[in-house]
mmCIF file as gemmi writes it, N, C-alpha and C atoms, coordinates in Angstrom:
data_model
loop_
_atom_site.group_PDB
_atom_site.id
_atom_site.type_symbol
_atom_site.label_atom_id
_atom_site.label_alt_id
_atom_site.label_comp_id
_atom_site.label_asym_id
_atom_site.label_entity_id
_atom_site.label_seq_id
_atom_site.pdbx_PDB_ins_code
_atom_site.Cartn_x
_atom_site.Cartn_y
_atom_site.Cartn_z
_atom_site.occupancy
_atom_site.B_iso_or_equiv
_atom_site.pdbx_formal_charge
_atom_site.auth_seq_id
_atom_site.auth_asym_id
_atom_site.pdbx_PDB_model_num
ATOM 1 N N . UNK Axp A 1 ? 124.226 71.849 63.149 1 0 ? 1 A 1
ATOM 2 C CA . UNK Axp A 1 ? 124.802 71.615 64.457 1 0 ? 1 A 1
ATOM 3 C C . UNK Axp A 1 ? 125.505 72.893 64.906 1 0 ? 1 A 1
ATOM 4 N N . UNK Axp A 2 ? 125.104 73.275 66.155 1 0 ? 2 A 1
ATOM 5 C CA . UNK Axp A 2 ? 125.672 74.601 66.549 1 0 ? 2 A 1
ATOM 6 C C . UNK Axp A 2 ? 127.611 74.048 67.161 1 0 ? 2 A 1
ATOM 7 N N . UNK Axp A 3 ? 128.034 75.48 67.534 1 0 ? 3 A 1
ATOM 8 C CA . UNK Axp A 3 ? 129.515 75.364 67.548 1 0 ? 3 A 1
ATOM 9 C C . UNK Axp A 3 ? 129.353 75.109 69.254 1 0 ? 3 A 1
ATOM 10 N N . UNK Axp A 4 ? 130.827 74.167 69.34 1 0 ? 4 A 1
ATOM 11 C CA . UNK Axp A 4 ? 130.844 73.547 70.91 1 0 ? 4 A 1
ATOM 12 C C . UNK Axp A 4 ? 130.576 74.529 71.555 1 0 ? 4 A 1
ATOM 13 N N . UNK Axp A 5 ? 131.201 75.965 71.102 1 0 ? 5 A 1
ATOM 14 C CA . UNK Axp A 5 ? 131.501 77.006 72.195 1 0 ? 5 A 1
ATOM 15 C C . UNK Axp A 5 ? 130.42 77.602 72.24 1 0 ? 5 A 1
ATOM 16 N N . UNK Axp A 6 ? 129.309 77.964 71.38 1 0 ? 6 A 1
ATOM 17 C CA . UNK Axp A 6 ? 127.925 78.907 71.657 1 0 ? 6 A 1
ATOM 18 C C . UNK Axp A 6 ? 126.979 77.748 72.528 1 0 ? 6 A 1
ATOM 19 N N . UNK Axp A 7 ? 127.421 76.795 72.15 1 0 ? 7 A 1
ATOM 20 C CA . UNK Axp A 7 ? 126.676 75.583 73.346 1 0 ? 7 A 1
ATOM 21 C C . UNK Axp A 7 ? 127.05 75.82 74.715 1 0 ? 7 A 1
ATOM 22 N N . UNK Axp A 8 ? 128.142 75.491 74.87 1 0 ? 8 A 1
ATOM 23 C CA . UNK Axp A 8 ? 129.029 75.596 75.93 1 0 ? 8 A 1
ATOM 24 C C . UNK Axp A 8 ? 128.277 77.211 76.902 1 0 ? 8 A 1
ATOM 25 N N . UNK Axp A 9 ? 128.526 77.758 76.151 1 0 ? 9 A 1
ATOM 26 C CA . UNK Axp A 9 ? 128.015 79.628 76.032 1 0 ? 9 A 1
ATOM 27 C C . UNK Axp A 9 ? 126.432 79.821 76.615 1 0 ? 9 A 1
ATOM 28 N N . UNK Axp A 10 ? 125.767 78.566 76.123 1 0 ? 10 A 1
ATOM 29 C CA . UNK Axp A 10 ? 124.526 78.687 76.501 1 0 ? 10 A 1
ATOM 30 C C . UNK Axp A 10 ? 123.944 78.358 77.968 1 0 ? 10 A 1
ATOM 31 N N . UNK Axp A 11 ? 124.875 77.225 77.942 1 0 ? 11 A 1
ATOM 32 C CA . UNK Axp A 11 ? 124.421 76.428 79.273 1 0 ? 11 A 1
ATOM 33 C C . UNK Axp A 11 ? 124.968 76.915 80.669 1 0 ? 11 A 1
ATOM 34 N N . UNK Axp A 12 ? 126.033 78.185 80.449 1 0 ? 12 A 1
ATOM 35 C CA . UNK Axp A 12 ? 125.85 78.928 81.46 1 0 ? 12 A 1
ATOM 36 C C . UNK Axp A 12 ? 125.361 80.075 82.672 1 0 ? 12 A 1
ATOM 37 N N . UNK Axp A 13 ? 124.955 80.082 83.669 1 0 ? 13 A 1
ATOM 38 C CA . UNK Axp A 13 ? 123.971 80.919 83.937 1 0 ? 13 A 1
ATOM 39 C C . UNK Axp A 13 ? 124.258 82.586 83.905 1 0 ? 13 A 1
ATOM 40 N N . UNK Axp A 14 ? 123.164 83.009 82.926 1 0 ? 14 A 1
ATOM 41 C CA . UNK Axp A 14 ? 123.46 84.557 82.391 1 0 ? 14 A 1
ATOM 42 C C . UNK Axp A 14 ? 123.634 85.632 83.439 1 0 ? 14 A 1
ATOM 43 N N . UNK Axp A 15 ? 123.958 86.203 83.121 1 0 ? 15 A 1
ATOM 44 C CA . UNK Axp A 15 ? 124.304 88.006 84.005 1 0 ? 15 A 1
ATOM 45 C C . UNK Axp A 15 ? 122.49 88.373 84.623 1 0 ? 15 A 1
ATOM 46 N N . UNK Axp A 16 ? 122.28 88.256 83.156 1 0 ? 16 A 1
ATOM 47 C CA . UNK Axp A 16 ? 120.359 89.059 83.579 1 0 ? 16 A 1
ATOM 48 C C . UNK Axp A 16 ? 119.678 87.613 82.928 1 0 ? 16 A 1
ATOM 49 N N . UNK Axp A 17 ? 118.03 88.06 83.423 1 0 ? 17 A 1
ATOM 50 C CA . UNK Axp A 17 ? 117.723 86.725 82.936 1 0 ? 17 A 1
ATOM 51 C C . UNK Axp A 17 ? 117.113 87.258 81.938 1 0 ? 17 A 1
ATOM 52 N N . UNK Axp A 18 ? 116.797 87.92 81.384 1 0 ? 18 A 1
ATOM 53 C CA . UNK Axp A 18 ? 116.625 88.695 79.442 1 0 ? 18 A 1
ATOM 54 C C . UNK Axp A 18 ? 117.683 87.657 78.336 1 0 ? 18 A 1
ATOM 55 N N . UNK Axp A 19 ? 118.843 87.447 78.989 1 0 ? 19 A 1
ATOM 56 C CA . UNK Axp A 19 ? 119.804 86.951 78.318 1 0 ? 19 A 1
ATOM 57 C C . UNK Axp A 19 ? 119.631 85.505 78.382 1 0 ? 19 A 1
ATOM 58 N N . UNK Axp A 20 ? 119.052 84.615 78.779 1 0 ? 20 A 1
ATOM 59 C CA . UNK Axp A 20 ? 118.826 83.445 78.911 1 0 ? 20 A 1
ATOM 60 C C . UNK Axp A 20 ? 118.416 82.835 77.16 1 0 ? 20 A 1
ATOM 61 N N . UNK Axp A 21 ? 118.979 81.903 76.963 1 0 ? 21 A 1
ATOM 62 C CA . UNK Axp A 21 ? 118.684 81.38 75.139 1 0 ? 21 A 1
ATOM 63 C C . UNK Axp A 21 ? 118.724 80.011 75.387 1 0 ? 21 A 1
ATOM 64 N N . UNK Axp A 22 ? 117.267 79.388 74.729 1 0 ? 22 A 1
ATOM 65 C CA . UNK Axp A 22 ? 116.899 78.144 75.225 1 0 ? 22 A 1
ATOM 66 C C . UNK Axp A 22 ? 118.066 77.332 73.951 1 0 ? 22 A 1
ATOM 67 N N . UNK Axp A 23 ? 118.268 76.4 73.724 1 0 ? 23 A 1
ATOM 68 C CA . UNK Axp A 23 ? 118.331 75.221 72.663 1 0 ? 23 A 1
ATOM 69 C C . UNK Axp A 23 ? 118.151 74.342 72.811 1 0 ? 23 A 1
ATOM 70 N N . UNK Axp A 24 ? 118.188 73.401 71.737 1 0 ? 24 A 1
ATOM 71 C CA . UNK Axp A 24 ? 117.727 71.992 71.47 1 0 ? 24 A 1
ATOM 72 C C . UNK Axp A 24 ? 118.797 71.028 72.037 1 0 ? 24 A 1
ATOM 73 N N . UNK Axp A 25 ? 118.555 70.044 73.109 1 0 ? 25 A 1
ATOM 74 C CA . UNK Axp A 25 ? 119.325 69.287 73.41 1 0 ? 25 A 1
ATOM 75 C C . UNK Axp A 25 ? 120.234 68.062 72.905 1 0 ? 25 A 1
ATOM 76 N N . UNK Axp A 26 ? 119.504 68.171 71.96 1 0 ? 26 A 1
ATOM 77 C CA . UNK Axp A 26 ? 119.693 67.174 70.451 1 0 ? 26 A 1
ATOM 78 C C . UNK Axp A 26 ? 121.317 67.921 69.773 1 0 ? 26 A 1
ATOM 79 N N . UNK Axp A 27 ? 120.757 68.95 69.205 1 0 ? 27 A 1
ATOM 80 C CA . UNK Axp A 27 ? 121.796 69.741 68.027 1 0 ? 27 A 1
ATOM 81 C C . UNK Axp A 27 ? 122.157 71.014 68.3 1 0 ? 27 A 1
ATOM 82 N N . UNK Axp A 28 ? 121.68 71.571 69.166 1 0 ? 28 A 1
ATOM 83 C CA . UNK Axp A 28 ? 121.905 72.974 69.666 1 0 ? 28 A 1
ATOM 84 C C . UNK Axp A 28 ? 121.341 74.248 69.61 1 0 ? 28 A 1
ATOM 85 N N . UNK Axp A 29 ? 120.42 73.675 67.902 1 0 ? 29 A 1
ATOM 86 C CA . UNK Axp A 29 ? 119.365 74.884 67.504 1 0 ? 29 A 1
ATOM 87 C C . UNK Axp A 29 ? 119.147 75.876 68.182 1 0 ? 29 A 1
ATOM 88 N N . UNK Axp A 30 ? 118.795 77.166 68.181 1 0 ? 30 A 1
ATOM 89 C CA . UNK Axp A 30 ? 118.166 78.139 69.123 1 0 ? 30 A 1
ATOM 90 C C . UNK Axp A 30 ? 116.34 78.492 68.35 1 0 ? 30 A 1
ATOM 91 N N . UNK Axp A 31 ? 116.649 78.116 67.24 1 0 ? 31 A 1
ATOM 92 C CA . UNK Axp A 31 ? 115.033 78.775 66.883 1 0 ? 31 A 1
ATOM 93 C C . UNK Axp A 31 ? 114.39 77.568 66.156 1 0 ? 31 A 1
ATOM 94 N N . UNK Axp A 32 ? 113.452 77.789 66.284 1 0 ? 32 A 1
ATOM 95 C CA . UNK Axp A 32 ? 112.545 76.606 66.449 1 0 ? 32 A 1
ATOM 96 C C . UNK Axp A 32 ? 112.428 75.683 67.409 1 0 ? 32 A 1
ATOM 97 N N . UNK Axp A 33 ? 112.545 76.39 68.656 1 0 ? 33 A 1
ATOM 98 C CA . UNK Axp A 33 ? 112.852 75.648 69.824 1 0 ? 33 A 1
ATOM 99 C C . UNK Axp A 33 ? 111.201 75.35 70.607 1 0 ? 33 A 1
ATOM 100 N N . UNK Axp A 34 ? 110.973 74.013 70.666 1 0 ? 34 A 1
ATOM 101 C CA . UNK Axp A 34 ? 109.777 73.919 71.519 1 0 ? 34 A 1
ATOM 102 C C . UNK Axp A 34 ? 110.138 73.61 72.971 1 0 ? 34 A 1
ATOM 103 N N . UNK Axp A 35 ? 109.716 74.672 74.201 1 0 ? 35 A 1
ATOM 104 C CA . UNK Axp A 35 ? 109.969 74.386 75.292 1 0 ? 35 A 1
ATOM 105 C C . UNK Axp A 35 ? 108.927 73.158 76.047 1 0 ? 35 A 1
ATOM 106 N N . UNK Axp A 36 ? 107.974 72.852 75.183 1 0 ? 36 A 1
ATOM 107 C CA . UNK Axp A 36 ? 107.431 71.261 75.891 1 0 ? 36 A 1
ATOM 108 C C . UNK Axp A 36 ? 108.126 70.082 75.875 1 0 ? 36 A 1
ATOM 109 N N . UNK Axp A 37 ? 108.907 70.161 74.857 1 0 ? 37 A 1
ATOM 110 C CA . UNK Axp A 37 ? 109.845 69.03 74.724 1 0 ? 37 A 1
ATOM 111 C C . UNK Axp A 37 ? 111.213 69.17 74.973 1 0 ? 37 A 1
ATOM 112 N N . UNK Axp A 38 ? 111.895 70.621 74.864 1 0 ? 38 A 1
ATOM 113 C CA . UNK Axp A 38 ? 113.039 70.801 74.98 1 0 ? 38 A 1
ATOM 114 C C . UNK Axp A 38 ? 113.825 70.29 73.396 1 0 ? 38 A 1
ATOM 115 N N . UNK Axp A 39 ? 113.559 70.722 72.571 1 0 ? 39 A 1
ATOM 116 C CA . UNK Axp A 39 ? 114.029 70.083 70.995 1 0 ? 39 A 1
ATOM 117 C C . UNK Axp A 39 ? 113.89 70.864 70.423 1 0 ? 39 A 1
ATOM 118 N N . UNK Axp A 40 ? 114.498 71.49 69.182 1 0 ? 40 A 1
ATOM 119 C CA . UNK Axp A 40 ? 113.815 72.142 68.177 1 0 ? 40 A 1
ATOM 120 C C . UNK Axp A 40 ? 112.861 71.457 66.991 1 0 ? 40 A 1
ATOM 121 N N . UNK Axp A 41 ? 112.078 71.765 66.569 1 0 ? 41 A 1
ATOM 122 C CA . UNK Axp A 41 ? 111.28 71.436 65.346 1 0 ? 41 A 1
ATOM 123 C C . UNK Axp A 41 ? 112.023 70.349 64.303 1 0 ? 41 A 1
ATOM 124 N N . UNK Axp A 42 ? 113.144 70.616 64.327 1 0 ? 42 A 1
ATOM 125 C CA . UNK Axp A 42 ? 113.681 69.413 63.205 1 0 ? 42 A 1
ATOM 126 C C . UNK Axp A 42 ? 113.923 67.991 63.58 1 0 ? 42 A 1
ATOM 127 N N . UNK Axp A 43 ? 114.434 68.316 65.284 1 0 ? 43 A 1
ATOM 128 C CA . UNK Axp A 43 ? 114.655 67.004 65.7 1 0 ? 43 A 1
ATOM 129 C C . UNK Axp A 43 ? 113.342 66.401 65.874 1 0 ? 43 A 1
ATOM 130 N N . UNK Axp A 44 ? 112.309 67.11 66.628 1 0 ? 44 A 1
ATOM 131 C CA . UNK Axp A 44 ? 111.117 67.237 66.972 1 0 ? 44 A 1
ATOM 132 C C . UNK Axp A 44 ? 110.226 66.057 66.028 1 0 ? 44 A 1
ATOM 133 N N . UNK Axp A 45 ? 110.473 66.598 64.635 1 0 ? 45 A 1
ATOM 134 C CA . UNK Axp A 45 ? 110.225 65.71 63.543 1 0 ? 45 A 1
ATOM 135 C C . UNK Axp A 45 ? 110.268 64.639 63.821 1 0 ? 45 A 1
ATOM 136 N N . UNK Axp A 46 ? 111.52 64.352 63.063 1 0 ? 46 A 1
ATOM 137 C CA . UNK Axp A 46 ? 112.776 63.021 63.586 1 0 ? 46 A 1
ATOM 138 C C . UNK Axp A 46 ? 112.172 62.188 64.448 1 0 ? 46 A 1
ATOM 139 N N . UNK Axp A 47 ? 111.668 62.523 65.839 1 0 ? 47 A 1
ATOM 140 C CA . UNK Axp A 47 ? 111.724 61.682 67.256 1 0 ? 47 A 1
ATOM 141 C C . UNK Axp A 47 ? 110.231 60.983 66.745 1 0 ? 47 A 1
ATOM 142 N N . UNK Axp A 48 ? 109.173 62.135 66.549 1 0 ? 48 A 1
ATOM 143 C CA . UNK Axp A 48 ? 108.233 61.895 65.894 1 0 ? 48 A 1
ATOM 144 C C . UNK Axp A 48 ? 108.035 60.459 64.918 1 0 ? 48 A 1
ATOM 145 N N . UNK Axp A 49 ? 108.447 60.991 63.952 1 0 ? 49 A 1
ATOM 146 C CA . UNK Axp A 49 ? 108.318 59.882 62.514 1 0 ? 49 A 1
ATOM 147 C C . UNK Axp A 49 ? 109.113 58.099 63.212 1 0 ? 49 A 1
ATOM 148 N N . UNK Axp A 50 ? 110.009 58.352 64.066 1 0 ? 50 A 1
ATOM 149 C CA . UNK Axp A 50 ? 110.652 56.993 64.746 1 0 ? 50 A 1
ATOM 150 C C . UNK Axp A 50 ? 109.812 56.601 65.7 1 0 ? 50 A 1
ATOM 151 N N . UNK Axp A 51 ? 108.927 57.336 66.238 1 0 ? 51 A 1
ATOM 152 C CA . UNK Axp A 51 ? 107.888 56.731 67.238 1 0 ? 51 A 1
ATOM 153 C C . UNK Axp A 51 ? 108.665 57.521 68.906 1 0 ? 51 A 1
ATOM 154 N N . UNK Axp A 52 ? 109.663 57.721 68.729 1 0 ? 52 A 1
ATOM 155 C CA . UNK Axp A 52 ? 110.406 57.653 70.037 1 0 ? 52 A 1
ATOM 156 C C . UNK Axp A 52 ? 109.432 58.842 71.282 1 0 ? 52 A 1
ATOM 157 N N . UNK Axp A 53 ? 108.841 59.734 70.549 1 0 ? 53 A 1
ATOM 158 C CA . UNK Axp A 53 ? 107.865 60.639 71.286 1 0 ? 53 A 1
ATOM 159 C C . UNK Axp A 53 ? 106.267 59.888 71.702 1 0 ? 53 A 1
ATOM 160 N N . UNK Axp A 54 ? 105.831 59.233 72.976 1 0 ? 54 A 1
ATOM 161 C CA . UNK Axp A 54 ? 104.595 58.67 73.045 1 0 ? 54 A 1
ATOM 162 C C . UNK Axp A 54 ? 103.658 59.646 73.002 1 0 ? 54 A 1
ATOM 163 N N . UNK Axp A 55 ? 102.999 59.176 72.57 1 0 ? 55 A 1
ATOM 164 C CA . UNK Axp A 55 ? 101.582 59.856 72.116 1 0 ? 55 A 1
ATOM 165 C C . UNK Axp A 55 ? 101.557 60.457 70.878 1 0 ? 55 A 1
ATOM 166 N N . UNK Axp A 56 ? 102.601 60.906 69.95 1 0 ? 56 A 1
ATOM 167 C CA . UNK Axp A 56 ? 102.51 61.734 68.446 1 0 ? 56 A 1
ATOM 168 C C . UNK Axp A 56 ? 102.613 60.507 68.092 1 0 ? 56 A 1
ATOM 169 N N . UNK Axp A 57 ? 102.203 61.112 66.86 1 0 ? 57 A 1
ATOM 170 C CA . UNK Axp A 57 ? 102.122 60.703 65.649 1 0 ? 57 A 1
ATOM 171 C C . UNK Axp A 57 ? 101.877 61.639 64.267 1 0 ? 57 A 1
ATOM 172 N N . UNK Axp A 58 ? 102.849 60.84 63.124 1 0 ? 58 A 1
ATOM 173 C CA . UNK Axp A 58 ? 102.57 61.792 61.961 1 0 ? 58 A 1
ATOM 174 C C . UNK Axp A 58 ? 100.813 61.804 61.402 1 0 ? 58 A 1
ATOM 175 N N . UNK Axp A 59 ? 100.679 63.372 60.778 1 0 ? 59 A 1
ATOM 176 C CA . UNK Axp A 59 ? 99.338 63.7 60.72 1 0 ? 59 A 1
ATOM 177 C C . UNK Axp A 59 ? 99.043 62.879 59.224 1 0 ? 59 A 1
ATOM 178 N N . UNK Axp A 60 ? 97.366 62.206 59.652 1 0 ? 60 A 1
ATOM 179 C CA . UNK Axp A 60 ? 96.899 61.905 58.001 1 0 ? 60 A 1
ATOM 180 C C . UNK Axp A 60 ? 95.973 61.857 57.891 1 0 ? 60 A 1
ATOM 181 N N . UNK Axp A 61 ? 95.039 62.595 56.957 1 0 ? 61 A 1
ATOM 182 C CA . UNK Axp A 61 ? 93.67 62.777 57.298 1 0 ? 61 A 1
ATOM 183 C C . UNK Axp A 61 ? 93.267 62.798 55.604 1 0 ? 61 A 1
């Protein structure tokens, strides 16, 4: 879980837009961030394996 303040830090609009840093709306992550969903990879999982994402599903072949 990221700190209130680099959250806080994030969600304001930057000086340049170079400086712009996506995160996960979930936990705050910055890397492993998928911008189709807006999540990083861990939660990503998570939403996954509970069903809460329509259309995924875990892989089994």
């Amino acid at each position: 879980m990221a700190k209130t303040s680099v959250v806080a830090r994030s969600k304001k609009e930057p000086k340049f837009s170079s400086r712009l840093v996506r995160r996960c709306f979930c936990c705050g992550r910055a890397h492993g961030y998928m911008r189709d969903f807006d999540i990083c990879r861990i939660c990503f999982r998570e939403l996954v394996r509970e069903g809460k994402i329509p259309g995924m599903t875990k892989a089994s072949w």
